[in-house]
N, C-alpha and C positions, 0 to 999 in steps of 0.2 A: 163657504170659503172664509178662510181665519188666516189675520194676517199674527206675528208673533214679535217680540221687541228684538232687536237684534243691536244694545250699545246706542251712545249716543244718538243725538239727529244730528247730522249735519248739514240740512238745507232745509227749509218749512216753504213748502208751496200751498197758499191759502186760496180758496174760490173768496168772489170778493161779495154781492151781492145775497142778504141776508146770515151771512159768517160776518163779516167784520161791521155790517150797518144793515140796517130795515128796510132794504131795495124797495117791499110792497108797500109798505108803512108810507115813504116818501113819495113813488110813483103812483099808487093808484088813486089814493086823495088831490094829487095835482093834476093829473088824469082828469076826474072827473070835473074839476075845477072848471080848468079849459074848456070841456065840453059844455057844461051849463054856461058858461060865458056866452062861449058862442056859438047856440042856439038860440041865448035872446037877443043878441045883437042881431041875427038874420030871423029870429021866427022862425025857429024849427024845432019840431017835437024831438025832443032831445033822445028817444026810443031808434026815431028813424035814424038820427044823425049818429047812436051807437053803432047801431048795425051796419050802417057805414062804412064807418073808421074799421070795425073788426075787418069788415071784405078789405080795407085798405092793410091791413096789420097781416091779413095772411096773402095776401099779394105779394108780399113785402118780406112774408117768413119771420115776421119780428110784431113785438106787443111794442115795441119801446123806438118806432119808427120819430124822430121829433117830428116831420113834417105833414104828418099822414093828414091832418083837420085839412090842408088844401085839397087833399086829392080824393077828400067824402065826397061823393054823386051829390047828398042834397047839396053841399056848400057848391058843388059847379055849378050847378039848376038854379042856385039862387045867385050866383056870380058869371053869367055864361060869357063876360065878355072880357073878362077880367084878368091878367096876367096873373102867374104865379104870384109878383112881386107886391102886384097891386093886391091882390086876396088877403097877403101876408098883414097889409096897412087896414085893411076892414078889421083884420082878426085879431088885431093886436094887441087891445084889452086880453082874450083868451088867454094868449103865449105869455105876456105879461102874466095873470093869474097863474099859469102851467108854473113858472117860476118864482112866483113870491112863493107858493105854498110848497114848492118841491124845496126851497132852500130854507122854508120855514121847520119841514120836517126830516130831512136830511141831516143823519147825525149817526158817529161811531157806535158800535155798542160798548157799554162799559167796561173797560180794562183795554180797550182795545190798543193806544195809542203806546201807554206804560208796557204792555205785553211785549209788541213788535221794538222798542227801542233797547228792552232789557236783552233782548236778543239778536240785535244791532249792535249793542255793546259787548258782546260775545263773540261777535265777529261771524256768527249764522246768516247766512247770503237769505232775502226772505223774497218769493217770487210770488205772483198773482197772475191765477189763470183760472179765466173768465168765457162764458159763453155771450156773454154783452159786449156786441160789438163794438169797436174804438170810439167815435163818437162818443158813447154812452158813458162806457165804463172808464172812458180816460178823463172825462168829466168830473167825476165821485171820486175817484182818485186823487187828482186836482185840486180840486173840493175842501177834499176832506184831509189835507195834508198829510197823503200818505204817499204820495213821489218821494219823496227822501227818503224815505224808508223801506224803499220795493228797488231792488236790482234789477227787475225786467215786470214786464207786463204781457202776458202772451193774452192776445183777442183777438177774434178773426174781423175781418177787414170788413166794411160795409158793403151792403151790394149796391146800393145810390150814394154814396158817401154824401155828408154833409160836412163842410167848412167844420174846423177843428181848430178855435180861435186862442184855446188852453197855451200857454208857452211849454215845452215838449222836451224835456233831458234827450239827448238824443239816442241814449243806448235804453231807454227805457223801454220801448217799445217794441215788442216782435211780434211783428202781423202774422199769424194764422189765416188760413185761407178762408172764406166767407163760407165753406159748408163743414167747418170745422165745427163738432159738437160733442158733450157729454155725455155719455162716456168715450171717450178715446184714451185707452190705456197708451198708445203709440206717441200721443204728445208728449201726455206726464212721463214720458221714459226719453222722448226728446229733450226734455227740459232738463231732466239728472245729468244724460249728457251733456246739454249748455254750460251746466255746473258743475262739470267733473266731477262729480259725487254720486255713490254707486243709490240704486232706487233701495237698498235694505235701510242705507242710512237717511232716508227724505221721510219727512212727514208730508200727508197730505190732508187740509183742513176744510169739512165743506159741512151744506146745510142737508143732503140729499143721498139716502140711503141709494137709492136707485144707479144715480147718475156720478157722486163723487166718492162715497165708499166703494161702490165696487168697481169705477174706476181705478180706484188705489190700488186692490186688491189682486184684479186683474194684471196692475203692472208691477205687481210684489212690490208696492211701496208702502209705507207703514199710513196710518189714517186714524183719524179723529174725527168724530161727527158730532156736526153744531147744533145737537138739539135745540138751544133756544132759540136758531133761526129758523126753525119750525112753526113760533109761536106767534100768529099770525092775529093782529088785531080783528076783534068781529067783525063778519061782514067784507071784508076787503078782499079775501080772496075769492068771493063770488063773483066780487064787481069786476074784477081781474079775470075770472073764465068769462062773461061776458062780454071783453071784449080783445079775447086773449086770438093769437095768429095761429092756433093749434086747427087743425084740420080733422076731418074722423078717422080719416088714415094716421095724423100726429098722436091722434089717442088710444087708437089699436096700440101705436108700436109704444108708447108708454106702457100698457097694460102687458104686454109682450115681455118688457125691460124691467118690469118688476115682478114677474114670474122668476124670470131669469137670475133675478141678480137675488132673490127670497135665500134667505140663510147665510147671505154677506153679514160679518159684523167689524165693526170698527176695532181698531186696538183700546179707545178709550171714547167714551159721549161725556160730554162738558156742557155744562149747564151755564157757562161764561167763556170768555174768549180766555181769559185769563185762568183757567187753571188746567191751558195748555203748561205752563209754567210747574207745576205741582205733578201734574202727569207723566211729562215728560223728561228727559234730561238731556242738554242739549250742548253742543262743543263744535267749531269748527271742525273741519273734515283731516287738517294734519292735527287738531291736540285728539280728535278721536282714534286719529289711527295709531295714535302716543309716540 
């Protein structure tokens, strides 16, 4: 399946996690952080206390749970009498560390800021739709001063929600339903709709042949793939299946999904965010329609 150019873009919908910033880079070294922390604050083989957290992460349906370290078996067995609240106070060095090092390496990819504002000043509506749940992804968002530059935010909703302390544009956000996931051609053609902008003229930008190319493709909207969010420092995405929420049945149906979707290609692979710019040509939706 081959998508074809069809005139300007008049809307860029980006996935946000490794396309616009190093999600694994950031998460799984603060990840582990945490964990070594506290393991020696309780004395626990920090193997045991992995496998843990994983049984907590796919309980949970999510790798990127924040609170999962309370509800590891060993940390109850070593706190059995101990409120949620109370655990939090023992662990606190941990979360403390979970965040020095996630805000130490949390950061855009290059061109990315210059990219989105050259195309803000064009008057291109720019949306973010995300498989990381609100919590998470409105975090990095937040973060990374990219709210002013996103007209919506489509994530699905948590299923434990946790406190969401970020102050909140109000129209920025549209909840997706908590089993909302990638690929759903039926969002990305929700969203066109949002945007009154037909899916031939929308780009759509991600790091994952599988899940965002041939989401595109499927819902005839134009696409670009973020090779360089592919490019995963060593080592990191083991530690990441390790202690990842996927199930055996989560990885049939990936192996399934890439059967499937084999012989999707992008309109363009970008080796930088920025030379979306170079690739593309881009116009609001009335100077495209001239």
């Amino acid at each position: 399946m081959t998508q074809t150019a069809s005139g300007p873009v008049a809307l860029l919908v980006t996935d946000l996690d490794n396309t616009l910033y190093d999600w694994v880079g950031s998460f799984v070294p603060a990840f582990y952080a945490m964990a070594e922390e506290a393991a020696a604050i309780l004395n626990l083989d920090i193997e045991t206390l992995l496998d843990d957290m994983r049984e907590v992460h796919q309980r949970h349906g999510s790798s990127e749970h924040p609170f999962a370290l309370l509800e590891a078996a060993s940390v109850t067995a070593r706190l059995p009498s101990l409120s949620r609240d109370e655990k939090a106070k023992v662990l606190d060095a941990a979360f403390h560390r979970f965040n020095t090092v996630r805000k130490e390496r949390l950061a855009l990819y290059g061109g990315v800021i210059a990219t989105l504002e050259a195309l803000s000043e064009q008057g291109v509506p720019i949306v973010a739709y995300t498989d990381a749940r609100i919590p998470n992804s409105l975090y990095r968002v937040n973060r990374l001063g990219l709210d002013h530059l996103l007209v919506h935010l489509y994530a699905p909703a948590a299923r434990f929600p946790d406190r969401v302390d970020a102050p909140t544009r109000k129209a920025l956000l549209k909840v997706l339903p908590e089993s909302d996931r990638k690929p759903n051609p039926r969002t990305l053609l929700d969203i066109c709709r949002d945007l009154d902008v037909p899916p031939q003229q929308t780009l759509y930008i991600g790091d994952s042949l599988s899940r965002d190319i041939f989401m595109a493709a499927s819902a005839g909207v134009r696409s670009a793939w973020a090779r360089y969010g592919t490019e995963v420092e060593a080592g990191l995405w083991e530690k990441l299946v390790r202690i990842t929420h996927w199930t055996e049945a989560d990885v049939a149906d990936e192996a399934r999904l890439k059967a499937e979707a084999a012989g999707t290609c992008p309109e363009a692979t970008l080796d930088q965010f920025a030379d979306l710019l170079e690739r593309f040509d881009f116009a609001p939706q009335r100077a495209a329609q001239g």
